[in-house]
Backbone bond lengths (Angstrom), bond angles and torsions (degrees), N, CA, C in turn:
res aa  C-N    CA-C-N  psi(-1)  N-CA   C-N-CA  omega(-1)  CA-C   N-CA-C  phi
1 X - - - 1.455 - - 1.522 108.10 -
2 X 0.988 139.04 141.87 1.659 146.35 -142.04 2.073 93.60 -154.00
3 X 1.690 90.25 140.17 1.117 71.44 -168.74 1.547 118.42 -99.83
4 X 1.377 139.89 144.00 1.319 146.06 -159.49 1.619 133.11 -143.35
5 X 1.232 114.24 70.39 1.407 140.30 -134.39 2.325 81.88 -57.96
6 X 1.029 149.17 -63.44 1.163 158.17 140.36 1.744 109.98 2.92
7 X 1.216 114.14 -74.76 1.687 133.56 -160.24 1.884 109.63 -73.56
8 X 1.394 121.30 60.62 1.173 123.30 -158.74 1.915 111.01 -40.74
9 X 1.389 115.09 -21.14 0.900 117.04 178.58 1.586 119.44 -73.22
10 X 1.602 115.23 -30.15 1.135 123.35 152.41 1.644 138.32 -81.33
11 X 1.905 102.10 -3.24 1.367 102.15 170.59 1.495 89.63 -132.99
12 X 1.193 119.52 111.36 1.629 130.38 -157.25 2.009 80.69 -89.56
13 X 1.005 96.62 161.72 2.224 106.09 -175.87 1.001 104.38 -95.31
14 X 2.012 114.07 -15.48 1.485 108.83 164.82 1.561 136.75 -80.01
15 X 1.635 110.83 -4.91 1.386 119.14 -153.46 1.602 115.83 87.84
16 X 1.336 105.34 150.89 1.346 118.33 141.97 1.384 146.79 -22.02
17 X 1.248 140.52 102.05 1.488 137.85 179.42 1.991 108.53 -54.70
18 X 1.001 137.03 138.36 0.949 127.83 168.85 1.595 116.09 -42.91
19 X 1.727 122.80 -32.49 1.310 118.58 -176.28 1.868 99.35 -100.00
20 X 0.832 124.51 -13.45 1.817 127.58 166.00 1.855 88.07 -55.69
21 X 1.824 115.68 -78.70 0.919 104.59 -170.34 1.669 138.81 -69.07
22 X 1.131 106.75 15.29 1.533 132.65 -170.93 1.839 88.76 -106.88
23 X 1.482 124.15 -36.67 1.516 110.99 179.68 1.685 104.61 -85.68
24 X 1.402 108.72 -31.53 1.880 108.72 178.35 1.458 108.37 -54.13
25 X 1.355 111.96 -62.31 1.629 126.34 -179.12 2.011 105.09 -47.29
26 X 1.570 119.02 -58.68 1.475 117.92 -165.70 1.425 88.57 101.72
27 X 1.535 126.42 38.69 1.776 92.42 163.64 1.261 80.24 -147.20
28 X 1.148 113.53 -178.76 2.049 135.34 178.33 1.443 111.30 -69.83
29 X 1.137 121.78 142.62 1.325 122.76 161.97 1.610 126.88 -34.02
30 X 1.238 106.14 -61.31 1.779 105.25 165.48 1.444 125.36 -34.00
31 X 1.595 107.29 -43.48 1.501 94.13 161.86 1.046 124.82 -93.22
32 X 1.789 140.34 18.92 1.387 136.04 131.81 1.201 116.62 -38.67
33 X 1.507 99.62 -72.41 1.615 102.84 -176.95 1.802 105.93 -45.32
34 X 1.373 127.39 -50.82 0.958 103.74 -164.30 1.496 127.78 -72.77
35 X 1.142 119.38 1.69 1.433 148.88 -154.26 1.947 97.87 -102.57
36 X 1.755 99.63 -56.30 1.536 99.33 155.25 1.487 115.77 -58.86
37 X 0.812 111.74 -77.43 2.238 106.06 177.22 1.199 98.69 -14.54
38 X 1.445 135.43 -62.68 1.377 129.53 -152.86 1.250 120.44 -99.46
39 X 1.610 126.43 0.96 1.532 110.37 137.38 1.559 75.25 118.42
40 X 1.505 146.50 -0.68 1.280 159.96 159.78 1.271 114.11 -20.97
41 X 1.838 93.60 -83.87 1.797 108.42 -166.80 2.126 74.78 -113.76
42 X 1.667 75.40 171.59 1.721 98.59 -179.56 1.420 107.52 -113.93
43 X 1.465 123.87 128.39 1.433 91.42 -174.75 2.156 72.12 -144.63
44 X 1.252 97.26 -178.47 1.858 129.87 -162.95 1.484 104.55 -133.68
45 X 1.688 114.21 149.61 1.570 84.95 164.71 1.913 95.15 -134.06
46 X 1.701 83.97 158.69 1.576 89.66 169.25 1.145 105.89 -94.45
47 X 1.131 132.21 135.12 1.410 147.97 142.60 1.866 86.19 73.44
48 X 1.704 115.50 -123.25 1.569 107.43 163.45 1.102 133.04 -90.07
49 X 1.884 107.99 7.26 1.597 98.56 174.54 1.397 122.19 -119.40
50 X 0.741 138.05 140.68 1.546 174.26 167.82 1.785 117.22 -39.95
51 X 1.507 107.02 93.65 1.054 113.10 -178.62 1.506 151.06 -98.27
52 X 1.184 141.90 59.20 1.444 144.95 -151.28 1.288 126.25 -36.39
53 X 1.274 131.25 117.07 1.843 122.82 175.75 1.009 109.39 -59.17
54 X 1.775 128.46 133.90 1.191 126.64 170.75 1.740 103.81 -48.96
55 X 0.918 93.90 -48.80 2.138 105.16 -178.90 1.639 107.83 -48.00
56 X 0.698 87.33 -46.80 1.501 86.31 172.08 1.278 131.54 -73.77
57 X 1.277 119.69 -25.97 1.155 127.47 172.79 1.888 112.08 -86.21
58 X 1.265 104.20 -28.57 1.651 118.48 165.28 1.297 103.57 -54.69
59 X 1.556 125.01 -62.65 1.445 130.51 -142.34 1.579 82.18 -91.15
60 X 1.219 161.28 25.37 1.813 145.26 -140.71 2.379 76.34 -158.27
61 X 0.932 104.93 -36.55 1.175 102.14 179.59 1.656 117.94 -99.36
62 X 1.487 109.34 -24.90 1.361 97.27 169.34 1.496 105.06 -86.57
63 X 1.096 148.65 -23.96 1.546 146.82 160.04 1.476 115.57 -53.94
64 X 1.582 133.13 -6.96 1.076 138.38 -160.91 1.378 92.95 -144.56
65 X 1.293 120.75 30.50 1.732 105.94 -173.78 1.845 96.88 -108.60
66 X 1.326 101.49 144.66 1.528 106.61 -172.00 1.401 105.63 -69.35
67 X 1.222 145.29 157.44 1.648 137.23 143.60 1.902 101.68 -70.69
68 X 1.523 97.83 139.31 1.540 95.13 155.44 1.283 111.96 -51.02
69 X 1.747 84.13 152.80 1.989 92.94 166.16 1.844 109.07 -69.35
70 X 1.652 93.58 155.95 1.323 117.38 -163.96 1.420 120.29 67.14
71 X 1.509 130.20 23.53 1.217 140.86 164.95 1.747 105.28 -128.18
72 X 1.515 103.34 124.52 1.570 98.70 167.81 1.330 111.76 -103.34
């Protein structure tokens, strides 16, 4: 799932699944959660599951985005 602020099917009104946002990011679920623990991504929960802000997951990747090489 890729994220697509437009494509409601790609920005669900509920958030992110912890493993949706574990496939957007490229890493495992364990380091979602750990990423939630540490104040990272923002997430809410419904009922018992656990939901990620698309925004958050936008702003968690533009704060972590590399510069090309030959730009500092």
């Amino acid at each position: 799932m890729s994220i697509n602020e437009t494509d409601p099917k790609k920005n669900p009104p509920g958030g992110l699944s912890p493993r949706d946002t574990a496939t957007e990011l490229g890493t495992c679920v364990a380091t979602v959660y750990v990423l939630l623990d540490k104040g990272e991504l923002d997430s809410y929960r419904v009922g018992r599951a656990r939901r990620i802000r698309v925004e958050s997951i936008a702003g968690f990747k533009d704060r972590h985005a590399v510069p090309p090489r030959g730009h500092a």
